[in-house]
N, C-alpha and C positions, 0 to 999 in steps of 0.2 A: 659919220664914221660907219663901215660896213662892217657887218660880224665876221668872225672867223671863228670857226667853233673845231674846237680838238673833242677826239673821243681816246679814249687810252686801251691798251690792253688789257691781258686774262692777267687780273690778281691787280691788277692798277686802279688810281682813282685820281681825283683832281688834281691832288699835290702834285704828280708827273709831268702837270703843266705849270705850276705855278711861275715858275721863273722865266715864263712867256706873258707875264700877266705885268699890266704897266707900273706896280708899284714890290715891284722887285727889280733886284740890279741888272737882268737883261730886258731892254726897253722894248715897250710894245711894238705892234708892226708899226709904220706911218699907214694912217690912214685905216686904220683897223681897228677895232675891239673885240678884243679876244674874250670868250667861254667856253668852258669846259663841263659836256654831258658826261654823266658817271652812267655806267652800265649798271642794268640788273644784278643785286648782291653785289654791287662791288661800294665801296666808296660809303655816301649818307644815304644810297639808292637803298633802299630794303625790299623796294616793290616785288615780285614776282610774277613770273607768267607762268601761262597752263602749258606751254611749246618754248623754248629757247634755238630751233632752228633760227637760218640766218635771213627768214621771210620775216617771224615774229621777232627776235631783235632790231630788226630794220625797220620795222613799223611803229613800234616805242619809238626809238630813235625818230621817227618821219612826226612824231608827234613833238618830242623837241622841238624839233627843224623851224615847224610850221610856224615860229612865237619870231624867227630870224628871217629877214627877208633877202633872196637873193644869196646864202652866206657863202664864204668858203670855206670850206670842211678839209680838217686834218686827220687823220686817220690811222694811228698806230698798233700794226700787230694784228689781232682779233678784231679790235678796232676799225682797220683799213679795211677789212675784211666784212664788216657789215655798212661800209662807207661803199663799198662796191654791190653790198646787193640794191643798197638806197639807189647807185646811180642806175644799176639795169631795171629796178622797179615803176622809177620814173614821176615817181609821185610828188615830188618837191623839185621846186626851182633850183639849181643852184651854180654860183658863178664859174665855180673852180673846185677841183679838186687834190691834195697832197694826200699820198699814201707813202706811209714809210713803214719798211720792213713788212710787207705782206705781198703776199704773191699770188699762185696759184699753184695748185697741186701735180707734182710730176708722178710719185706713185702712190692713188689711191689707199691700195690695200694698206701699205707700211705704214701712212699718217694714220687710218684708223686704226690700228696696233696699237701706235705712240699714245694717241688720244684716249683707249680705252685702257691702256697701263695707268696712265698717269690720273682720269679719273677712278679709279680703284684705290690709290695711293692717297686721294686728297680727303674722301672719306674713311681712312682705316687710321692714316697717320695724324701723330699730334701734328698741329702746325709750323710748330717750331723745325722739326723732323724732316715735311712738307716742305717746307720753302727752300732748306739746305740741298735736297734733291734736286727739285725745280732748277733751282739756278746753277745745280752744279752741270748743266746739260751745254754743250759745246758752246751754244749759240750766246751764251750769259756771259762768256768766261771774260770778255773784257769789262763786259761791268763790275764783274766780282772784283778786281782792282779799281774798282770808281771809291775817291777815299770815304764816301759818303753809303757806300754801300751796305753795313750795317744797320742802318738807319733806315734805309729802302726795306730791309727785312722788315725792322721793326713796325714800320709803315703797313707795310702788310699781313700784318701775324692777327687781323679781326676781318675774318670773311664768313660768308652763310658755304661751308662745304658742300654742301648738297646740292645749291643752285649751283654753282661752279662746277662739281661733277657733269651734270646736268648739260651746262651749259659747253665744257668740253667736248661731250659727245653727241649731243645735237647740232651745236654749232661747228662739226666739224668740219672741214674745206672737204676732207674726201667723201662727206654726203650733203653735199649743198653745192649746186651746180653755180659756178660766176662766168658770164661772158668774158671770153678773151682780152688780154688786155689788150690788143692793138686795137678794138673795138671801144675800147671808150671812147664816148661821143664829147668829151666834155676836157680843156684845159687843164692837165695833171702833173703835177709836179710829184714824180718817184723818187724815193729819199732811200738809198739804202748803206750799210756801211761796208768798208772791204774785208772789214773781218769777217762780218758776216757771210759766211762763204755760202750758205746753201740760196741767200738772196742775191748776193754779188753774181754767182754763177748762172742765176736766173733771169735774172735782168740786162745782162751785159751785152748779149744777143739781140737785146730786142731795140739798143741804142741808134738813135736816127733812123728809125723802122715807121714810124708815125706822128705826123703834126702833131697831134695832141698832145703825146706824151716827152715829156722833159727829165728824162734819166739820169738823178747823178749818183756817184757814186763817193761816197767820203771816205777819205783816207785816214787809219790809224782807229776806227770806231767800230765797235759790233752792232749788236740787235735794238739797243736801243741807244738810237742818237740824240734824240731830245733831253737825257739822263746825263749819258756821256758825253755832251760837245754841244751844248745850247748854245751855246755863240757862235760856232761854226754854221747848227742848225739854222740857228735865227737869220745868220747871213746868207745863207742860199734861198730861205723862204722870201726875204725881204728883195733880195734881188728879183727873183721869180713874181712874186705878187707888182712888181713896179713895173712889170710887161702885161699885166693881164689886161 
């Protein structure tokens, strides 16, 4: 069996994956065994680093890797996003890669605005306060109709603020350089949803631009498809994975 190892996003942890895991009611890949790395502060991760740029997350992360041989790596959000420095770093093998819902930066200056608002916010406000914000932001808005979505709060309402601040503003896309995406050297399956307009509008340009990359785009879902439509999810990975 070969690994496939998911990473989640900002405020996520393992459970984001669970119902990709083969003893839950959406069945593993064929041919796969799925794990899921939990980021710094996030999840039963409590470790810390001295830097949370997206060289030092990606180097944690390259330490993971190294226990999976060969794996394919899934990569959500903030996620995709240190899934992409691992590929330009170079440091680990790996077969394939899926990025959903993560891009690259069109204007600098205004993500870091966003990013230094919102860590300001994650340290002053209670959490509770915190999360209502967060997901009140365009890009949420179809998960906030996911009927499970109170739940996701609750899930989320025990994080280390500070490394999260931290990690907002270090890790941010508008100061951490990634290679283009038609330069990915490596089999990618882009996963993005059509609601999600500011990924939809980012990726749709770039369709049938590069062997590598396998752009889809799902219909009826936002920013987080693996939450919202893991059967549909599962079905375009499982198709994509039976070509690699």
């Amino acid at each position: 069996m070969k690994p496939l190892v998911c990473v989640h996003g900002f405020l996520g942890s393992r459970i984001d994956f669970e119902s990709f895991h083969h003893n839950h009611s959406t069945p593993n890949f064929d041919g796969y065994v799925t794990h899921t790395y939990e980021l710094p502060g996030h999840g039963n991760n409590k470790s810390t680093l001295k830097t949370y740029d997206l060289d030092s997350l990606a180097e944690d992360f390259e330490i993971y890797l190294a226990s999976h041989q060969n794996p394919v790596v899934w990569g959500y959000s903030l996620g995709g996003r240190i899934l992409q420095k691992v590929i330009e770093r170079k440091k680990v093998r790996l077969s394939g890669v899926i990025l959903e819902s993560t891009g690259f930066v069109q204007d600098p200056a205004e993500r870091i605005h966003q990013d230094r608002h919102w860590a300001q916010k994650i340290v002053s406000l209670e959490v509770k306060v915190f999360l209502e914000e967060w997901y009140s932001q365009d890009l949420f808005k179809s998960l906030r109709s996911h009927p499970n979505y109170l739940k996701i709060l609750e899930l989320r309402g025990s994080y280390q603020s500070q490394t999260l601040a931290q990690i907002l503003l270090e890790a941010s896309p508008a100061l951490n350089s990634l290679q283009p995406p038609l330069e990915i050297p490596l089999p990618s399956l882009i996963l993005v949803g059509q609601l999600d307009l500011k990924y939809s509008k980012m990726w749709a340009p770039l369709i049938d631009k590069s062997p590598n990359l396998d752009i889809r785009i799902l219909e009826n879902v936002g920013h987080a498809l693996h939450i919202e439509s893991p059967a549909e999810t599962h079905r375009q990975i499982q198709a994509w994975l039976k070509k690699l």
